[in-house]
C-alpha positions as CSV (number, residue, x, y, z in Angstrom):
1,X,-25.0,-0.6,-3.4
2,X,-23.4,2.2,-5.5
3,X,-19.3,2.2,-5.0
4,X,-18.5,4.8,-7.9
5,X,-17.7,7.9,-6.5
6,X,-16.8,10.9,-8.6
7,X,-13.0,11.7,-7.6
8,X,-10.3,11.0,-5.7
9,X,-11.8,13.7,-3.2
10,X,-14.8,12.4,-2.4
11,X,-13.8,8.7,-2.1
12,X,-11.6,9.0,0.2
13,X,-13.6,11.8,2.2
14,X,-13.4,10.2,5.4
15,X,-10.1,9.0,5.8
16,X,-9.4,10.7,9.4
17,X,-6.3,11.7,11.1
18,X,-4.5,8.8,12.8
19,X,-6.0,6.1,10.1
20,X,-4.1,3.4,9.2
21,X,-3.6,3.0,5.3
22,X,-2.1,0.4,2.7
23,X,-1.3,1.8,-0.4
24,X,-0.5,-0.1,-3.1
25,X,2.0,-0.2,-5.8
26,X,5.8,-1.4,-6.2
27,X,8.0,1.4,-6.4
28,X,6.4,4.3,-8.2
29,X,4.6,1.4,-10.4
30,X,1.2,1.3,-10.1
31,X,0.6,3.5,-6.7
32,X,-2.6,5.4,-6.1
33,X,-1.4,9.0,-7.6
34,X,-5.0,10.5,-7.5
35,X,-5.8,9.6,-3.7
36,X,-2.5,10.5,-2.4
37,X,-3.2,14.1,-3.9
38,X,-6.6,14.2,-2.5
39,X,-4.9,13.3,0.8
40,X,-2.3,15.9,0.5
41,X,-5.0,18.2,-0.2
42,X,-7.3,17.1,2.5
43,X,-4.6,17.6,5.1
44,X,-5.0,14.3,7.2
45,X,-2.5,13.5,9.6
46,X,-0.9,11.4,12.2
47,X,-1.1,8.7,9.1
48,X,-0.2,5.0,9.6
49,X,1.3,4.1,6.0
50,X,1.8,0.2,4.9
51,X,3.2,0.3,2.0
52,X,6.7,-1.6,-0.1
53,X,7.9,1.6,-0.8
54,X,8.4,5.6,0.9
55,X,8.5,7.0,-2.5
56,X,10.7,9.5,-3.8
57,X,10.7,13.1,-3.0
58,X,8.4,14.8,-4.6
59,X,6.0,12.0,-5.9
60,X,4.2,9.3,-4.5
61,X,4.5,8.9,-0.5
62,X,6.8,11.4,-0.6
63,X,4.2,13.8,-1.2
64,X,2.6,13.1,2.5
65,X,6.2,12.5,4.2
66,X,7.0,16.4,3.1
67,X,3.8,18.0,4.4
68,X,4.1,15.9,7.3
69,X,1.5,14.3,7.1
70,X,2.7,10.5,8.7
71,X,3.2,9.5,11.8
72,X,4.6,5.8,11.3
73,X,5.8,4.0,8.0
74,X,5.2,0.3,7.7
75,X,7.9,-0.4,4.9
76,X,10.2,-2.3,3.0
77,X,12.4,-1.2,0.7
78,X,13.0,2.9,1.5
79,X,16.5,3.9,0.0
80,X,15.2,6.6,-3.1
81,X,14.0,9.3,0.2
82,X,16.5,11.3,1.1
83,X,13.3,13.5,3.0
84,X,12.0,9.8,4.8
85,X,15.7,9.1,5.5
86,X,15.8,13.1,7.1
87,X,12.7,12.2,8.9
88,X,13.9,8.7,10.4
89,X,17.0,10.1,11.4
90,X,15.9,12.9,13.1
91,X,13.0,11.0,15.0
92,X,10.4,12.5,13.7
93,X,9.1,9.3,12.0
94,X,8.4,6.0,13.1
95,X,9.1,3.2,11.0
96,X,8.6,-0.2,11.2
97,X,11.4,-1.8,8.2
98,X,9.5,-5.5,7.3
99,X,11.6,-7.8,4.8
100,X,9.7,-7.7,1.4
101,X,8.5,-11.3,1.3
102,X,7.3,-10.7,5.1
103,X,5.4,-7.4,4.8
104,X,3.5,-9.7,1.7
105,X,2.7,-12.5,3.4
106,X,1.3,-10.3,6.5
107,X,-0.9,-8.7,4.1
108,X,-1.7,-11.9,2.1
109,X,-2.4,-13.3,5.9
110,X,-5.1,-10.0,7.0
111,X,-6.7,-11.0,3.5
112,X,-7.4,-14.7,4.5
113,X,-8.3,-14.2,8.2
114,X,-5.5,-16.3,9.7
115,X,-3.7,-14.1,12.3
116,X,-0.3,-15.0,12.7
117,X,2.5,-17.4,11.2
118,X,6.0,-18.0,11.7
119,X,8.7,-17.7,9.3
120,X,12.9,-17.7,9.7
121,X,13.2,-14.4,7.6
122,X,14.9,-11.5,10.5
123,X,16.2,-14.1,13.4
124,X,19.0,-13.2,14.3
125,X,18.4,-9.5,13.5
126,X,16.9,-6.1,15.3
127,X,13.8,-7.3,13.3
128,X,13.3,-10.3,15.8
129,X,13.5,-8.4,19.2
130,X,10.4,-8.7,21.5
131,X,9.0,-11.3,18.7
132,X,8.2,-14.6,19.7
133,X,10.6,-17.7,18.5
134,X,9.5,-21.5,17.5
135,X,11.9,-24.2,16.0
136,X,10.9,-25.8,12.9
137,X,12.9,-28.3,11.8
138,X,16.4,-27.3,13.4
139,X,15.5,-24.2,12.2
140,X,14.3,-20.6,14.4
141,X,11.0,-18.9,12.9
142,X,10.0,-15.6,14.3
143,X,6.4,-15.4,14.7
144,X,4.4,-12.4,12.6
145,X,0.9,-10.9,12.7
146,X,-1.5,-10.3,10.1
147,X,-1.1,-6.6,8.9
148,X,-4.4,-4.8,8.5
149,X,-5.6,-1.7,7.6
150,X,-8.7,0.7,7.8
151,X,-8.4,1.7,4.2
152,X,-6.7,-0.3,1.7
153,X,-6.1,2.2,-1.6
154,X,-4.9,0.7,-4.9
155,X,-5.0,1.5,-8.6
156,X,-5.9,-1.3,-11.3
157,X,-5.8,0.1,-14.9
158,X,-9.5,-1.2,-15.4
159,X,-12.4,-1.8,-13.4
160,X,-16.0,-2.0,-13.3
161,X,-18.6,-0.4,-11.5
162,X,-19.0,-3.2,-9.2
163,X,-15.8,-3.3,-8.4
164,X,-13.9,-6.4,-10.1
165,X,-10.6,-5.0,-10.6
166,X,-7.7,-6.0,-13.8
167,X,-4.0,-4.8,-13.3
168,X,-1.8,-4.7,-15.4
169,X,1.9,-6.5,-15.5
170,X,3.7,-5.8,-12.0
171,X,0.7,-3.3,-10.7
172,X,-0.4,-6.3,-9.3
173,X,2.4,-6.6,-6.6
174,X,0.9,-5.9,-3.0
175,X,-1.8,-3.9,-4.7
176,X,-4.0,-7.2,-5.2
177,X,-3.2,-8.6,-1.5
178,X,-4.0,-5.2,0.0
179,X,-6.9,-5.1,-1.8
180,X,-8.6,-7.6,0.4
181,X,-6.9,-6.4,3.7
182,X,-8.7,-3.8,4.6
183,X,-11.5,-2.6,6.2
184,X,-12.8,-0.3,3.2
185,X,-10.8,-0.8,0.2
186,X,-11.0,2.2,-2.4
187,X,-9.8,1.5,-6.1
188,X,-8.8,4.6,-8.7
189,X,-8.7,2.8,-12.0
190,X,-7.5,4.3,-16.0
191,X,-10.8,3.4,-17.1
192,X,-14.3,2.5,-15.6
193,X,-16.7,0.5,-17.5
194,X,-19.9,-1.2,-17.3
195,X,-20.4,-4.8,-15.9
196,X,-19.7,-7.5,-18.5
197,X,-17.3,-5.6,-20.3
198,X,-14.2,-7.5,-18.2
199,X,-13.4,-10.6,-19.1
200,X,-14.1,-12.9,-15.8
201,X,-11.0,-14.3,-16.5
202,X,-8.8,-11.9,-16.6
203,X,-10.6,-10.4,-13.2
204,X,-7.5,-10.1,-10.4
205,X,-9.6,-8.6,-7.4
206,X,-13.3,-9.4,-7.1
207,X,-15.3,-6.9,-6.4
208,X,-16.8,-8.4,-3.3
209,X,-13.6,-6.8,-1.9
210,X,-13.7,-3.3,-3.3
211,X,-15.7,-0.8,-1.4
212,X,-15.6,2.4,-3.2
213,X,-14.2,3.0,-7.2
214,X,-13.5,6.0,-9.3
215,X,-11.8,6.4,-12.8
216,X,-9.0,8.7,-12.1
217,X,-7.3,11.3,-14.3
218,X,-3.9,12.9,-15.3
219,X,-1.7,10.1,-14.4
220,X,2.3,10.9,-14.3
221,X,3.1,6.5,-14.3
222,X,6.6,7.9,-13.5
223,X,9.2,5.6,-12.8
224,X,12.6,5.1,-11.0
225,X,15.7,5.3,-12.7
226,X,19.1,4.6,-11.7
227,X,21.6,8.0,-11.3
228,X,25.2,8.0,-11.1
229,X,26.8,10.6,-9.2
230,X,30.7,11.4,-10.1
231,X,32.5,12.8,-7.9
């Protein structure tokens, strides 16, 4: 089975409006630039997005928020938007706000096949309404499903053309968990090579778990910085 596609474009040629997506990344560290451009330029809408972060304005899952291009964000940590924020509080966008180490372990759970667990992280909060409750040792746990995706799309700064997959440092938050989550998983990587050239033990994702790869181009690696504003 050949999974090297050519670009961005054509790997992610069939994403279709009203898909559900992971994207990987923490912060603007490690996301998918490439593939979010081709889906900007594709047009796709009425997107389903699981992923830590919204992004900031003009880069990164911001890029789809200011075409409009998502219907519902499945996130954690949101606060850099100020279009997401325009969005949510205009009720244009659904979002779904998951506690960090929850919105892991659902994807870590879609990854191993096991559907549901409980864990005390929300009770008490809007987060628990409509969930269901258990008591663990004097303690409440709100039960959470598995989060899964039709396309998982992550970026690992090597890979081979069967797949196997090395990140680098803190690229590896979510990005190797969503990696396994979803029904087709696409991969951009910095560089492509030949298998053999990756040492098996520095593999993070196996390529069993990688449908479709591309080495990608042009890559901004921007990242957040801290602003003061004095009034």
């Amino acid at each position: 089975m050949n999974k090297v596609f050519a670009n961005a474009d054509a790997a992610i040629h069939d994403i279709s409006d009203g898909d559900t997506l992971m994207l990987g990344g923490f912060g603007l560290n490690g996301i998918p630039e490439n593939c979010i451009g081709a889906l900007v330029r594709k047009g796709t809408r009425e997107l389903t997005c699981i992923s830590n972060n919204a992004g900031v304005d003009d880069f990164g899952l911001g890029l789809l928020l200011k075409t409009r291009q998502v219907k519902k964000m499945i996130s954690s940590y949101v606060g850099e938007n100020a279009e997401f924020e325009r969005q949510l509080l205009s009720g244009e966008l659904e979002v779904d706000l998951v506690p960090q180490g929850t919105l892991a372990t659902r994807i870590q759970m879609a990854g191993m096949g096991i559907p549901a667990f409980y864990t005390p992280a929300g009770y008490g909060t809007e987060i628990a309404a409509g969930k269901e409750t258990r008591e663990f040792n004097g303690k409440i746990h709100l039960m959470e499903h598995a989060l899964h995706a039709k396309f998982a799309i992550v970026k690992a700064w090597k890979g081979d053309t069967m797949g196997n997959l090395v990140f680098r440092k803190t690229t590896r938050n979510f990005s190797t968990s969503m990696a396994k989550a979803g029904d087709i998983t696409i991969a951009e990587v910095e560089h492509l090579v030949q298998p053999g050239e990756l040492d098996p033990e520095q593999v993070h994702v196996a390529g069993v778990y990688v449908h479709r790869i591309f080495e990608g181009k042009n890559y901004e690696k921007r990242i957040e910085r801290r602003t003061v504003k004095i009034n």
